[in-house]
C-alpha positions in Angstrom: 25.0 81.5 142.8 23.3 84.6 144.1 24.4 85.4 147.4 22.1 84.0 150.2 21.0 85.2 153.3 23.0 83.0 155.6 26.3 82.8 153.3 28.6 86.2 154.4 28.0 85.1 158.4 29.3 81.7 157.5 32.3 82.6 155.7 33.1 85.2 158.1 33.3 82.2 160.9 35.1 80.4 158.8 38.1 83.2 158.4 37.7 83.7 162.2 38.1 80.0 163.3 41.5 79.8 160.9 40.1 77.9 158.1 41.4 78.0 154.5 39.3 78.1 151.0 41.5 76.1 149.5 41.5 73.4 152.3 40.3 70.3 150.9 37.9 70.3 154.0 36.5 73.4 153.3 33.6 71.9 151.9 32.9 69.7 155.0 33.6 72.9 157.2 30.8 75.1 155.8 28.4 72.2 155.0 28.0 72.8 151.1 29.2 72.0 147.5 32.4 73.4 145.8 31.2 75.5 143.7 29.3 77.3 146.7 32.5 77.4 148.7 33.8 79.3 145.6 30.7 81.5 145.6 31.0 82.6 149.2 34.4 83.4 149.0 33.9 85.7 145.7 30.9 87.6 148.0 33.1 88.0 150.7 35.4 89.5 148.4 32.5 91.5 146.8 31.1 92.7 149.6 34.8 94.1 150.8 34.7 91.7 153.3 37.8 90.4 153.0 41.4 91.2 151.5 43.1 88.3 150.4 41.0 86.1 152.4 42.2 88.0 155.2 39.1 89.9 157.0 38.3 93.4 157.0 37.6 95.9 159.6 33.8 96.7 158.5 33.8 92.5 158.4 34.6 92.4 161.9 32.6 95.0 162.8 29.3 93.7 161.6 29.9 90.0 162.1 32.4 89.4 165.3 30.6 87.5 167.5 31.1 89.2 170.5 31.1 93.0 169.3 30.2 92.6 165.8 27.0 95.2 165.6 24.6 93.1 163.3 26.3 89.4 162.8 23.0 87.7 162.0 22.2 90.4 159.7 18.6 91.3 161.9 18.9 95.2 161.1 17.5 96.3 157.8 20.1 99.2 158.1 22.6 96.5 157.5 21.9 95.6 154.5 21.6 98.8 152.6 25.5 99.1 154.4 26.1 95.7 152.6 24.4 97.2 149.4 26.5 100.2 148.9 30.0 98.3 150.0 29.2 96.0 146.8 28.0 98.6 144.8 31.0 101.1 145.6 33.6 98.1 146.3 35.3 97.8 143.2 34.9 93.8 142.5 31.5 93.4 141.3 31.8 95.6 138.6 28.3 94.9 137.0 26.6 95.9 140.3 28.5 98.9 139.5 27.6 99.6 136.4 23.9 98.9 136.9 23.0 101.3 139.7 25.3 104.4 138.7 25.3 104.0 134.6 22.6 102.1 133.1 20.2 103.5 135.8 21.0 106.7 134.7 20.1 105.9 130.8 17.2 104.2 131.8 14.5 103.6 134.4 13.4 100.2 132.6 15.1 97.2 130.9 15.3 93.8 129.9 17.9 91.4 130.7 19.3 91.3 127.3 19.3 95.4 127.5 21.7 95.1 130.1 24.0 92.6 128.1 23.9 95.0 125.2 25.0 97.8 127.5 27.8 95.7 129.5 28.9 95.2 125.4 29.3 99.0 125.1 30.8 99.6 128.1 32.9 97.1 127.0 34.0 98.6 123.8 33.8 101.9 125.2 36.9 100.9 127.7 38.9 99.2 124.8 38.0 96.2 126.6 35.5 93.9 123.9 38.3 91.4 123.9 37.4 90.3 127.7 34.1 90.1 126.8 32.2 86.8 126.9 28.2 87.3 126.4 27.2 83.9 128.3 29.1 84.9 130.8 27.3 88.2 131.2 24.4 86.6 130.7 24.6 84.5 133.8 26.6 87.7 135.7 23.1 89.8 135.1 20.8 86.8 135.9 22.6 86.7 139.4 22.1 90.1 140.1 18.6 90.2 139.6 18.3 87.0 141.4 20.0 89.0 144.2 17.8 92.2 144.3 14.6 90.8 142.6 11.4 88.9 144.6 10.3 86.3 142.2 7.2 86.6 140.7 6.3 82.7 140.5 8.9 81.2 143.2 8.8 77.5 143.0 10.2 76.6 146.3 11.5 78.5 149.3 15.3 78.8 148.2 14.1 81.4 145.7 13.4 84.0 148.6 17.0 83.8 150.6 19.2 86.1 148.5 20.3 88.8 150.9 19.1 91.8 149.1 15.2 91.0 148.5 14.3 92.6 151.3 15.7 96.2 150.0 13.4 96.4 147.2 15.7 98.2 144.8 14.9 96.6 141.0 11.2 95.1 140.6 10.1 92.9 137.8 6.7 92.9 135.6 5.5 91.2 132.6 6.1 88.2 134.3 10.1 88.5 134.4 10.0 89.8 131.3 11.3 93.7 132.1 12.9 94.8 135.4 12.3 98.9 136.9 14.5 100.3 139.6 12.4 100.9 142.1 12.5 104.9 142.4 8.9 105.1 143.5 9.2 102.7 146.6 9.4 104.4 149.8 13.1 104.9 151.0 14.0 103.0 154.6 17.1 104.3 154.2 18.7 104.8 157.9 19.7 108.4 158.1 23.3 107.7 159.6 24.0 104.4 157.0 23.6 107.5 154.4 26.2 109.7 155.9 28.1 106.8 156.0 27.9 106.5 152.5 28.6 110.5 151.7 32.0 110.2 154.1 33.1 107.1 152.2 32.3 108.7 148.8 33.4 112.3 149.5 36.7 110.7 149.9 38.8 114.0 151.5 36.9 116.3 150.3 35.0 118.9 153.2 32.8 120.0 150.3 30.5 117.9 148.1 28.6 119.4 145.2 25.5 117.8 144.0 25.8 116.2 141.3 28.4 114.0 143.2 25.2 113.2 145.6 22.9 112.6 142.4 25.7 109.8 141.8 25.7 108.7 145.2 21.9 108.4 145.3 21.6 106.4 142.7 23.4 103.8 144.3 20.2 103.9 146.9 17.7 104.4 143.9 16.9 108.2 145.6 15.7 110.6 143.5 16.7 114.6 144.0 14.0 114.9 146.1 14.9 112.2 148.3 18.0 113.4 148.4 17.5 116.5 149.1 15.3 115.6 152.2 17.8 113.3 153.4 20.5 116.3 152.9 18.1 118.4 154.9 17.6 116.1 157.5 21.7 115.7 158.1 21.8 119.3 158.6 19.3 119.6 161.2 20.2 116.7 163.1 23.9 117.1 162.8 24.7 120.8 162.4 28.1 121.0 164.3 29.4 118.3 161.5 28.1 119.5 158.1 25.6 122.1 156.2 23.3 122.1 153.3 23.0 124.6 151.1 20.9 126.0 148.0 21.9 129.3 147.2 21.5 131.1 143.9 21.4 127.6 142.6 24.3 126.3 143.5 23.6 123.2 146.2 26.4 121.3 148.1 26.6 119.5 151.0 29.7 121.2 153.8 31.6 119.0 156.6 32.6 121.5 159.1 35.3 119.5 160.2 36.7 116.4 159.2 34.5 113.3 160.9 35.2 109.3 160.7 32.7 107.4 158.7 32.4 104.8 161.0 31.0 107.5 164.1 27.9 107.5 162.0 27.6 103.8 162.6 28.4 104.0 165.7 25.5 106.4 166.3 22.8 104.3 164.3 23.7 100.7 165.9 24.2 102.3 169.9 20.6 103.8 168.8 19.3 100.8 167.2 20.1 98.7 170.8 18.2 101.4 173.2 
């Protein structure tokens, strides 16, 4: 099952409250069927929400009911925060695999492009063994379903994956071929993207560009977007980092070392005045 709107709040609650997956009441506690029981439980895991079924600290963070900074998920910024902990998480390989290697091969494809590619990948990683096509098959039709408004929705359901609402892949040709949506406007919050950058940089003060190509791609930004967004950083936080393009050579400084999770901070304390 894609992952829907409601589903990562819910299982959250669940963890919270003391409750088990592999409680025979867990069904009865969250109110659907057992194979959705398993489904939320692998997008919690997904999402790096949890550990071992044990929570996390950005789960808490976003979903505790009395600090939590966005539990019901109301903030678009949230999202795009959910977006690159999937992408970047290490679980969901696919979603990995989509946005920072087959996006970079091509704009365009078809579902059965993408199984081809997966097969590749596959074989490129002495891996082919693992490999199961119907599996991949439904793998990539979940993803899309995740990211992708329908084009002829036959009831309401169809419209409450969590990601719609970011806009990253469209579809034409009546489902036929997908795009990453490179040309849609960005509402990328400034400080979610120096989140990102922090968590990506690992250690490193210094980040060259190419390293921030990758990382845009995860947000489907081209350079330019990138660039501006870079730009942007610098002039609103120029105590904590520096852009640069000299002779060619473009990277992104930290002055000092700086905690991700300050730049959330900063966006959801704004986000409430």
């Amino acid at each position: 099952f894609s992952c829907k709107s409601l589903w990562l709040k819910r299982g959250y609650d669940f963890l919270a409250h003391g409750c088990n997956f592999n409680s025979p009441d867990s069904v009865i506690q969250l109110g659907v069927g057992k194979n959705m029981v398993l489904s939320i439980r692998y997008w919690l895991r997904a999402f790096t929400l949890t550990i071992n079924d044990e929570l996390s600290p950005i789960a808490d963070y976003i979903f505790n009911d009395k600090n939590g900074v966005d539990p019901y998920m109301e903030d678009l910024g949230t999202l795009w925060l959910l977006h690159f902990l999937l992408v970047t998480g290490g679980e969901a390989t696919l979603y990995n695999w989509m946005f920072l290697r087959l996006q970079k091969e091509r704009k365009e494809f078809t579902r059965s492009q993408v199984v081809n590619t997966v097969r590749r990948y596959m074989v490129e990683a002495g891996k082919m063994k693992t490999f199961n096509e119907n599996t991949t098959k439904k793998d990539v039709a979940v993803l899309l379903q995740n990211y992708v408004e329908p084009s002829k929705a036959h009831s309401f359901e169809e419209y409450t994956s969590l990601l719609l609402d970011l806009n990253l892949i469209r579809t034409s040709d009546e489902g036929k071929s997908y795009q990453f949506n490179i040309e849609g406007k960005r509402q990328l919050p400034l400080e979610i993207y120096i989140y990102a950058i922090i968590e990506w940089k690992a250690d490193n003060l210094s980040v060259d560009f190419s390293s921030l190509q990758d990382l845009g791609l995860v947000f489907c930004l081209r350079d330019m977007e990138t660039i501006a967004m870079l730009q942007q950083a610098s002039e609103i936080y120029p105590d904590l980092m520096h852009y640069s393009d000299v002779a060619g050579v473009r990277q992104l400084q930290f002055l000092k070392r700086v905690e991700a999770q300050i730049f959330l901070d900063k966006y959801y304390t704004h986000e409430e005045n």
